[in-house]
N, C-alpha and C positions, 0 to 999 in steps of 0.2 A: 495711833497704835504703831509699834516699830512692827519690823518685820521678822524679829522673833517671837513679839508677841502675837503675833495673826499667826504663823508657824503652832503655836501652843497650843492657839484656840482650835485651828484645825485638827489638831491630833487630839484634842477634848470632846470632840464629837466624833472620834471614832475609836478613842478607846477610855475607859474608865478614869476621870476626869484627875486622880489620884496617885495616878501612875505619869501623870504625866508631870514633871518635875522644872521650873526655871527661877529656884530660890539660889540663893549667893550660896548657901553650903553644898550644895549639890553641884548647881555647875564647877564649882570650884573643886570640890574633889573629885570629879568626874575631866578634868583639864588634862590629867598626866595618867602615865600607866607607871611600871616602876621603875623607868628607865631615870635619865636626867634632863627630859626633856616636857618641856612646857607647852599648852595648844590653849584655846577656850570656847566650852562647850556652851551652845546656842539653847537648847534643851535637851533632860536626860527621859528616856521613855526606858519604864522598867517593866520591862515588856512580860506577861505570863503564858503565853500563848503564841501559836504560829498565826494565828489571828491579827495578833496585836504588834506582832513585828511585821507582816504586813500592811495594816494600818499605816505605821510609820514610814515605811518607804513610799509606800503610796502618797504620804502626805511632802514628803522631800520632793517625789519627783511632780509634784502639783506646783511647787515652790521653787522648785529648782537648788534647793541644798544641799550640802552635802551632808552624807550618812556614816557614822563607824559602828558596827559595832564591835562591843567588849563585854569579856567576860567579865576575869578576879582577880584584872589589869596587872597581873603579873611577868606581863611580857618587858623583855627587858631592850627591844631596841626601837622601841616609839610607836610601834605599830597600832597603837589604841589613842595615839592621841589626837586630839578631833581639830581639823580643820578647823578657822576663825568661823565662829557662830553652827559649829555640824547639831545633829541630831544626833546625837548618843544614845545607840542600842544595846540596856544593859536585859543581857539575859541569866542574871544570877538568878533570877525568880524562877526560872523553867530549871527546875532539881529532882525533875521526875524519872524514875526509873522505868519506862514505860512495859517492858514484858522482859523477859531472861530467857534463855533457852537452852538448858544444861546441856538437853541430848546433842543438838546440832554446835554448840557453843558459840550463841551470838547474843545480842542482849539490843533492845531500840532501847536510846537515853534519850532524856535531851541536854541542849548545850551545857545548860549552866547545871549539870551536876559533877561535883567534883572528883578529880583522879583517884585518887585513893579509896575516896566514898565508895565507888563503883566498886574495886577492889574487897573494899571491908564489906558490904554488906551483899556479896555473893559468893565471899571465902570459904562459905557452909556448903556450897555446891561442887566443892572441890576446882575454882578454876578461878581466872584473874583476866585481869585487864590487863598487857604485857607492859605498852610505854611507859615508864615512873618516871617524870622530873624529878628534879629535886625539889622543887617548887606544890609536889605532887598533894601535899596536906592543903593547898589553897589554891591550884593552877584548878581551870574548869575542860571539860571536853572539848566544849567548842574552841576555845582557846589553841588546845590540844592539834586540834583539826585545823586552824586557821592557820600555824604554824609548824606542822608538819613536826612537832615535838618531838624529841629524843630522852635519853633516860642511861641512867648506868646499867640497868638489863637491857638495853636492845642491840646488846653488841652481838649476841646468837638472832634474837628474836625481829630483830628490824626495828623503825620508828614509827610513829605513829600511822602512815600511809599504809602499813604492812596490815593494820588493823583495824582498819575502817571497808566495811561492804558497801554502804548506802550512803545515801543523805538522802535528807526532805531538807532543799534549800529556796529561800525567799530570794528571787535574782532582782538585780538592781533596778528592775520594770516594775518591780512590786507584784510578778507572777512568781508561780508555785513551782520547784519541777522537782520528780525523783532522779537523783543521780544514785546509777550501781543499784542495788538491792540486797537481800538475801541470798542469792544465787554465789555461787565461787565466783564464775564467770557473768557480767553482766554483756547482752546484746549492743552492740556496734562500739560507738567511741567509749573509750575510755574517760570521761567527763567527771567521775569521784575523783580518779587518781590526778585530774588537772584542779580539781577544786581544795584537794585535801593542798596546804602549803601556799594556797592562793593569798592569803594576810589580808582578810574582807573587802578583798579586791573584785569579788567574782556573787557577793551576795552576803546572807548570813544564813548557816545553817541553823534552821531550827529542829530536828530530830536525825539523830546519827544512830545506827548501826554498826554495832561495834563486835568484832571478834574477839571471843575468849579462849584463854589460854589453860589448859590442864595445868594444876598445882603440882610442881615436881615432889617425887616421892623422896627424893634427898637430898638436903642442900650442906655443901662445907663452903666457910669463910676462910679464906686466909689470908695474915696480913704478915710484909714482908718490911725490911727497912734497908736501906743502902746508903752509900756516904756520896753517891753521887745520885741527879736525875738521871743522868747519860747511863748508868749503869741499871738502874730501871727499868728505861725507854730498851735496853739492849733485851733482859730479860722478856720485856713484851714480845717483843719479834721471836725470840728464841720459842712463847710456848707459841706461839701463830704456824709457825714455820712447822713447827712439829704436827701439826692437825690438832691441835687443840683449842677449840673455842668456847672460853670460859662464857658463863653466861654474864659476867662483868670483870673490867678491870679495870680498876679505877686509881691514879696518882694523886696526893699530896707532897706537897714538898715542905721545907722545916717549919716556915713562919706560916702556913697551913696548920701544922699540927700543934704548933706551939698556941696559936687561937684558940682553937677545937679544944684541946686538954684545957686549957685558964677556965673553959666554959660547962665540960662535959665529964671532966677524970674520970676517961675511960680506958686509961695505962696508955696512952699512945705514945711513939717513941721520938718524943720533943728533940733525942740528940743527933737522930740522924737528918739527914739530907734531903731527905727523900724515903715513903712509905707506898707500898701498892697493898692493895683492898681486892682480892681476890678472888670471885665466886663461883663453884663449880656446881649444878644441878643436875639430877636425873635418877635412874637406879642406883641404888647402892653402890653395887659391885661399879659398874661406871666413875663415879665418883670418886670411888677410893682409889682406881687404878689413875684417874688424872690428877689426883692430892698427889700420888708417890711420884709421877711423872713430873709433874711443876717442883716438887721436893728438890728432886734426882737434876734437874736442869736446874735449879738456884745455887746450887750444891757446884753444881759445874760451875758458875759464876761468881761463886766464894762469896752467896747470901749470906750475911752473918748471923741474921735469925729467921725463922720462921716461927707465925704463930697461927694455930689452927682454933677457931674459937670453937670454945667447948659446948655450947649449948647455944638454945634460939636468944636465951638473955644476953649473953656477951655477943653475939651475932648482932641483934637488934640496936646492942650500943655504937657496936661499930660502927652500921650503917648509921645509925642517929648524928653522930660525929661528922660523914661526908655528908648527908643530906643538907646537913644545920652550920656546912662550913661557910656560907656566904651570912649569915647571919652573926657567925662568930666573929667575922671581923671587924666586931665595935669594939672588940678587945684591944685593938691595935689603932684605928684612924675611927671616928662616925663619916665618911662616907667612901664610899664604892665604884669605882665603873668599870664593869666587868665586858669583857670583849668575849667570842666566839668566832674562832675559826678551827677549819679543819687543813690539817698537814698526813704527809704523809709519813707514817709510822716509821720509815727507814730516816727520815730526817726530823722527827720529834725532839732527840737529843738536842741538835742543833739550832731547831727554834727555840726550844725551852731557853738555850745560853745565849739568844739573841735577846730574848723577851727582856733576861737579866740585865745584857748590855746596854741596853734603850734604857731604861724605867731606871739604873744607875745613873744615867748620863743626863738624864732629867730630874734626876733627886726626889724621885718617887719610889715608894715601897711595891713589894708587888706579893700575892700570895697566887703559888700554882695550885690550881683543883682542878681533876681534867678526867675526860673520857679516854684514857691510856689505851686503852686497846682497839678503839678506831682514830687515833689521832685528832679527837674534837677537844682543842684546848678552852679553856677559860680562867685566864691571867685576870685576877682582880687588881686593880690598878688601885691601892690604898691612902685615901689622903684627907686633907681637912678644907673644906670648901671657904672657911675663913679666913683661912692664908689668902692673900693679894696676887693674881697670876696663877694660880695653883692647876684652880680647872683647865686654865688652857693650854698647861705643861702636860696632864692628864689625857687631854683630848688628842695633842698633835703626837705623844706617844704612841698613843691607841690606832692614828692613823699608822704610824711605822709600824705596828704590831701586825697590823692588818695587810698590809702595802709587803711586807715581807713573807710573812706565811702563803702567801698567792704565787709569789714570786719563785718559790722551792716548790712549785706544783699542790699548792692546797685550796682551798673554797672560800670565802666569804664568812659563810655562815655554816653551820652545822645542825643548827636545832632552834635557835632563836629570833631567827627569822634577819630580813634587811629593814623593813622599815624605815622610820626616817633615818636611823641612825647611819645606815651604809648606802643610804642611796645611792647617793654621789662618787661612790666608791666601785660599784657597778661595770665601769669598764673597764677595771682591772683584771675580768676574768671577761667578757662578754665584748665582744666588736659592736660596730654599730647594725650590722644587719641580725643580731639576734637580737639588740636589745630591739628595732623594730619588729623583728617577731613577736619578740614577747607582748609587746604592746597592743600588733595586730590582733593577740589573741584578748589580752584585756578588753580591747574595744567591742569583740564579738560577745563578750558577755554586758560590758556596760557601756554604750556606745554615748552615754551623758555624763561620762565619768564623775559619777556620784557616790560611789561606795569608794568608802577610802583613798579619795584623794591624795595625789602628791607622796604617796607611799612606793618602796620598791625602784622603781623605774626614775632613771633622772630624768630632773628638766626637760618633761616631753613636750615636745611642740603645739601635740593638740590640746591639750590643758595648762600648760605651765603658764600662761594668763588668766585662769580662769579662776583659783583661788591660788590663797597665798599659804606658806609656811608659816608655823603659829609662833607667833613674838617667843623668841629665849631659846628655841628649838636651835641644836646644834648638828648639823650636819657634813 
């Protein structure tokens, strides 16, 4: 018997012999999240219970394995993908919406119920879930939570850490703890806000507490078009600067829009350069005075049109359009590798024309979709993985995409996490004595480094012998 099979058998005797998974279709599609990177999963446990996700680490740490888990593996920078032979912790089966609580506005889920779901199916209480990926129709909470997710509304509202009270997390001993609760304020350390962003480094959560948001009373879309991004990125500053924080502002640039219409003809304006997605919420009278205000300042800037969508129909197309733009790009190349960094809004312009210059210089296409109004880009790097060399002209681009936006004072990541993809990337904003902090602190949660292995943190000393990076994985 190998030693995934005793691993199996073990987890069959402590949870429903059914659930517990190591056929070629499952580990095989359970190997990768959505990023471009390859791992192979030892077995997949579809866990329905905080039970049974206990179970499982209990039985890694009997074995000495390593553990991931994953949601609705839509994370895009490897962070789901499982160490050589891991336990894969799928919580798509935990879709339960455990209690709601209109008056106070919180709600206990569990992981695996999806963003939007939450959303839709407590719309009738007047209140929401705030974070929205755009991944939001199939990204799950816990997902949400492991990556500290962001959204085209959390440019007023914050990301996802903004909106988590609790956890009920499984830590990587296979004990139980409550981290934060119900309360505003939770007693002594701060331990939600270290876990929320963690990249199942620090455990798995199995039930979240989640803060809702009042449904604004009125919402205006507006969308704008320019012959440059730079003149865009200008306008962004211009309504910031003025006290105006729309509750989204979102950029496309041409071969963005030109995708999106081939897919969606939703009128969008394929001739210009550059289009911003505009959205302002709250009272009425509120509203209307920041519609004439952004107007009154486009106008300053010699916006050539402005369009205010007339109903929630054209509203919804719009956003269907930015939502559905990484999708749309099979209009153009079938494959993708989308980066995430955040710059600083006064040099947005600037990155955007470098992004250009790179991804030219490498004879790569590139479509811009981005978080405009906090500077959180995400240049899709457009190509065809059948071409000869192609991926690896895509990759070392991505590294300069990266390597620069850091360099003009920006972050790593913004919403997608590091994962395997940026690991190695890591001291481009971090010395070596934080990345030992950070570490110090990973080890105080899993001192057998078991949960998510080789993620986040390069080449750490204490483990970087102890498993290996999964065949095909590019870092």
């Amino acid at each position: 018997m190998t030693e995934i099979e005793r691993v199996a058998a073990a987890l069959r005797k402590r949870i429903r012999p059914d659930l517990v998974r190591t056929g070629a279709t499952e580990t095989r599609l359970y190997r990768r999240d959505a990023s471009n990177m390859v791992g192979r999963a030892g077995v997949v446990v579809f866990a329905e219970s905080t039970a049974d996700v206990q179970a499982a680490v209990i039985v890694a740490n009997e074995f000495g394995v390593p553990f991931v888990a994953r949601g609705s593996g839509t994370g895009l920078a490897g962070g789901a993908v499982p160490p050589d032979g891991a336990i894969v912790i799928s919580t798509t089966k935990m879709h339960r919406i455990l209690s709601v609580d209109a008056v106070n506005r919180q709600a206990w889920v569990e992981p695996g119920v999806l963003n939007l779901d939450l959303s839709r199916q407590i719309a009738h209480l007047g209140v929401h879930f705030a974070p929205d990926p755009s991944s939001q129709q199939t990204c799950s909470i816990g997902g949400n939570v492991a990556n500290n997710s962001g959204g085209p509304h959390c440019l007023a509202d914050g990301v996802t850490s903004a909106h988590i009270l609790g956890l009920e997390v499984v830590l990587p001993d296979g004990s139980i703890a409550m981290l934060g609760g119900e309360e505003p304020e939770a007693i002594g350390l701060d331990l939600r806000g270290v876990f929320v962003g963690s990249e199942g480094m620090f455990g798995v959560a199995t039930k979240v507490c989640v803060r809702l948001m009042q449904n604004p009373p009125h919402v205006a879309t507006m969308l704008m078009e320019f012959d440059s991004v730079g003149e865009g990125a200008q306008l962004v500053s211009d309504i910031i600067a003025d006290g105006i924080v729309p509750a989204a502002v979102e950029m496309m640039d041409r071969l963005c829009l030109v995708a999106v219409e081939k897919w969606l003809h939703a009128g969008l304006p394929t001739h210009a350069a550059a289009a911003l997605l505009i959205e302002c919420v709250g009272p009425i009278a509120q509203v209307e005075a920041e519609v004439e205000r952004i107007r009154w300042l486009a106008e300053v800037r010699q916006v050539a049109k402005v369009r205010v969508a007339a109903d929630d129909a054209e509203r919804d197309l719009l956003w269907k359009g930015r939502k559905g733009a990484f999708g749309a790009v099979a209009q153009i190349k079938p494959n993708y590798y989308l980066h995430d960094t955040v710059v600083p809004r006064a040099r947005l312009a600037e990155v955007i024309e470098k992004v250009y210059e790179i991804t030219d210089r490498y004879g790569i296409e590139v479509i811009n979709v981005f978080h405009a109004g906090d500077g959180n880009l995400h240049p899709l790097l457009v190509y065809d993985a059948r071409e000869p060399g192609m991926a690896d002209k895509v990759h070392a681009a991505g590294r300069e995409i990266v390597t620069f936006s850091v360099a003009v004072g920006g972050v790593l990541s913004g919403e997608h996490g590091i994962g395997l993809e940026k690991r190695d990337l890591m001291p481009l904003m971090f010395s070596e004595i934080d990345l030992a902090a950070q570490e110090s602190l990973r080890l105080a949660f899993d001192p057998r480094l078991l949960a998510n292995p080789n993620k986040v943190l390069p080449n750490p000393a204490t483990c970087g012998d102890i498993h290996q990076v999964p065949e095909g994985a590019w870092i």
